[in-house]
Each structure stands twice: as structure tokens, then as C-alpha cells.
C-alpha positions as CSV (number, residue, x, y, z in Angstrom):
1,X,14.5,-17.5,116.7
2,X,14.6,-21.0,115.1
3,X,15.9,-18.9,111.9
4,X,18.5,-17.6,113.4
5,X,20.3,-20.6,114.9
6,X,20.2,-22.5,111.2
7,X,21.4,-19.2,110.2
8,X,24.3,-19.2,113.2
9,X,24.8,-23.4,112.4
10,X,25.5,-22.4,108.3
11,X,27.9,-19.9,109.0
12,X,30.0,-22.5,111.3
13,X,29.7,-25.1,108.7
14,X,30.6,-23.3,105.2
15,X,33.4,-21.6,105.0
16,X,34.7,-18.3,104.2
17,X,36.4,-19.2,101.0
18,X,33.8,-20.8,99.6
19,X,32.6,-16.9,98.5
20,X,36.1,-15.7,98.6
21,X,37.1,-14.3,95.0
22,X,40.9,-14.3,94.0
23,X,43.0,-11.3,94.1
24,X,46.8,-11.1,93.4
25,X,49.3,-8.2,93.7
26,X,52.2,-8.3,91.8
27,X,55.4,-5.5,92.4
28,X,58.3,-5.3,90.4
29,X,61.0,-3.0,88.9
30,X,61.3,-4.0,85.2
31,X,64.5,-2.8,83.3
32,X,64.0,-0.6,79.9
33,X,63.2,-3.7,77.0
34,X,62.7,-6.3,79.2
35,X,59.7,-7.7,81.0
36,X,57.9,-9.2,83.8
37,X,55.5,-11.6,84.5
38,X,53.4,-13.6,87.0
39,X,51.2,-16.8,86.2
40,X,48.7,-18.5,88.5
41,X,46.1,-20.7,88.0
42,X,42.1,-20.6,88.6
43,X,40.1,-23.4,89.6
44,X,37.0,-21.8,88.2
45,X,35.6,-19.4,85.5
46,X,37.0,-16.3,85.9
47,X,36.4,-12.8,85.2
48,X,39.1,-10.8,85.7
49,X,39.5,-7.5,86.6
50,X,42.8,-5.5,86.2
51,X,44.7,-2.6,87.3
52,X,48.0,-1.5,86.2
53,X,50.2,1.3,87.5
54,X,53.1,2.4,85.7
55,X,55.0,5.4,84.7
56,X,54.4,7.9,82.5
57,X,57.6,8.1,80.9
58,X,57.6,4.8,79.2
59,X,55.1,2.5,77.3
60,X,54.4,-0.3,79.0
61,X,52.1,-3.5,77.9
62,X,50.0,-6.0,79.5
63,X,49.9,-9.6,77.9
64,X,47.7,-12.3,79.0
65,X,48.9,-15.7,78.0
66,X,47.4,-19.1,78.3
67,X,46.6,-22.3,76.2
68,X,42.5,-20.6,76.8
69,X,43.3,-16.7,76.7
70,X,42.4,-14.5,74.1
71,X,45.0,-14.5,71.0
72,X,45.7,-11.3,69.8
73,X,48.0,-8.1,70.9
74,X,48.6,-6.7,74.0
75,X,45.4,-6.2,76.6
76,X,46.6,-3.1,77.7
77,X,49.0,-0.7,75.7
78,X,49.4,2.8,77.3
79,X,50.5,4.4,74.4
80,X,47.2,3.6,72.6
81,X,44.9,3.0,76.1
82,X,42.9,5.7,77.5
83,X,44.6,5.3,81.1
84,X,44.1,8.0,83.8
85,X,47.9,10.1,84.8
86,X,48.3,11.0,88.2
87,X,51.8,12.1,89.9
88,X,53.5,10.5,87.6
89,X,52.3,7.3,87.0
90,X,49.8,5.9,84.5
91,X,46.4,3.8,86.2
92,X,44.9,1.4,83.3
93,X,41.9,-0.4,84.5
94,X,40.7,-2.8,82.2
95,X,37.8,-5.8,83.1
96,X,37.8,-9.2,80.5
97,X,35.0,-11.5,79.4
98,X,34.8,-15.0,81.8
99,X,37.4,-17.2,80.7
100,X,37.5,-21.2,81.7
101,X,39.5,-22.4,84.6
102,X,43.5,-22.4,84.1
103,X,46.8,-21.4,84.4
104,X,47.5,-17.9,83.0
105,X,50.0,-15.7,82.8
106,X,50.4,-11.9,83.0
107,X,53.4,-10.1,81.1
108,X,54.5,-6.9,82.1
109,X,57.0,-5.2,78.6
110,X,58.3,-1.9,79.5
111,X,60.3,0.5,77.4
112,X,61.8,3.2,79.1
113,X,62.6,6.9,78.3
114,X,66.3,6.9,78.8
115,X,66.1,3.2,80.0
116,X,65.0,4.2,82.7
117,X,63.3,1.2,85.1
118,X,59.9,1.3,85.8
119,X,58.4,0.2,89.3
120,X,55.2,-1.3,88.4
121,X,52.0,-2.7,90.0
122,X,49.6,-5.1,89.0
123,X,46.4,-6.1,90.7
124,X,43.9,-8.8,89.1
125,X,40.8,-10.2,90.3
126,X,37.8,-12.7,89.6
């Protein structure tokens, strides 16, 4: 019984975020040669875990920039990924190595067939 109240006190005490991970969800149209981006910032190490949904009639490009992200080309590339096609749209799921607490930013290039726009969807976690 005595184990249960300390148990009932803790949750009252710590809260909810302390075990919360981050998530963001980012929706945009991007115009054919342009691109798109989104930057946040962790306040701890981070291992983040992406998904990116875009169309099939395209190539589209993920970047990860950041005075501590990798160097290098693009993270994702679904001309050269192996991404899963559904309905029209290409699902790239990708996972990265802990990197140190900062700001990052995700970039989003998109070339069209046709110029044509692309909706696309980004979700990342750590």
C-alpha cells in the first residue's frame, strides 16, 4: 500500500514532459525548383526519426542543416532512396545517429514533372 502512494506522490510531482520526446509536423505545397524548410531547436541529444511523403511525379530531397549536422548531400533523395509508393505519393522513412543539442533545419527541394507543386509532409522525432 505504502508503494503505491510514493508511486501516486511521484506522478503528482514530475511531470509529463519530463519523458515527453519531440515531434514536429510540417505541411506545405512547394512550387516545381523551389524549396521548403522548417528549423527548431533541441535542448537535448537527439535522435531523430523521419518521415517524408511526397509525390511520385517529382524528385524531392531532404536536407538537414546545422552548425552540428552531418555535411554531405541530401539525407533523403527519392530518385536514388528506396522509398515505399502508395496512391500516388512516395513514404521515405529514414532514422539518424544522436546528434548534440541545437538548432536544425530541414529543407524540403522539389522538382516537379511539368512544374507541377507538390503537397508535402514531413514528420520528425527524437
Amino acid at each position: 500500500m505504502r508503494i503505491l502512494v510514493v508511486l501516486g506522490v511521484l506522478a503528482l510531482v514530475v511531470p509529463a514532459s519530463a519523458f515527453a520526446k519531440g515531434k514536429v509536423f510540417f505541411e506545405d505545397t512547394v512550387p516545381s525548383g523551389r524549396s521548403s524548410s522548417i528549423t527548431f531547436d533541441t535542448r537535448q541529444t537527439a535522435s531523430f526519426r523521419v518521415l517524408l511523403r511526397v509525390p511520385t511525379q517529382g524528385r524531392a530531397r531532404l536536407f538537414l542543416t546545422g552548425r552540428t549536422a552531418p555535411r554531405g548531400g541530401p539525407l533523403i533523395d527519392t530518385k536514388r532512396s528506396a522509398c515505399e509508393g502508395a496512391a500516388g505519393s512516395f513514404y521515405c522513412r529514414r532514422s539518424y545517429e544522436k546528434l548534440p543539442a541545437g538548432t536544425y533545419t530541414w529543407r524540403i527541394a522539389w522538382v516537379g514533372v511539368a512544374r507541377i507543386p507538390a503537397q508535402v509532409e514531413l514528420t520528425v522525432r527524437w
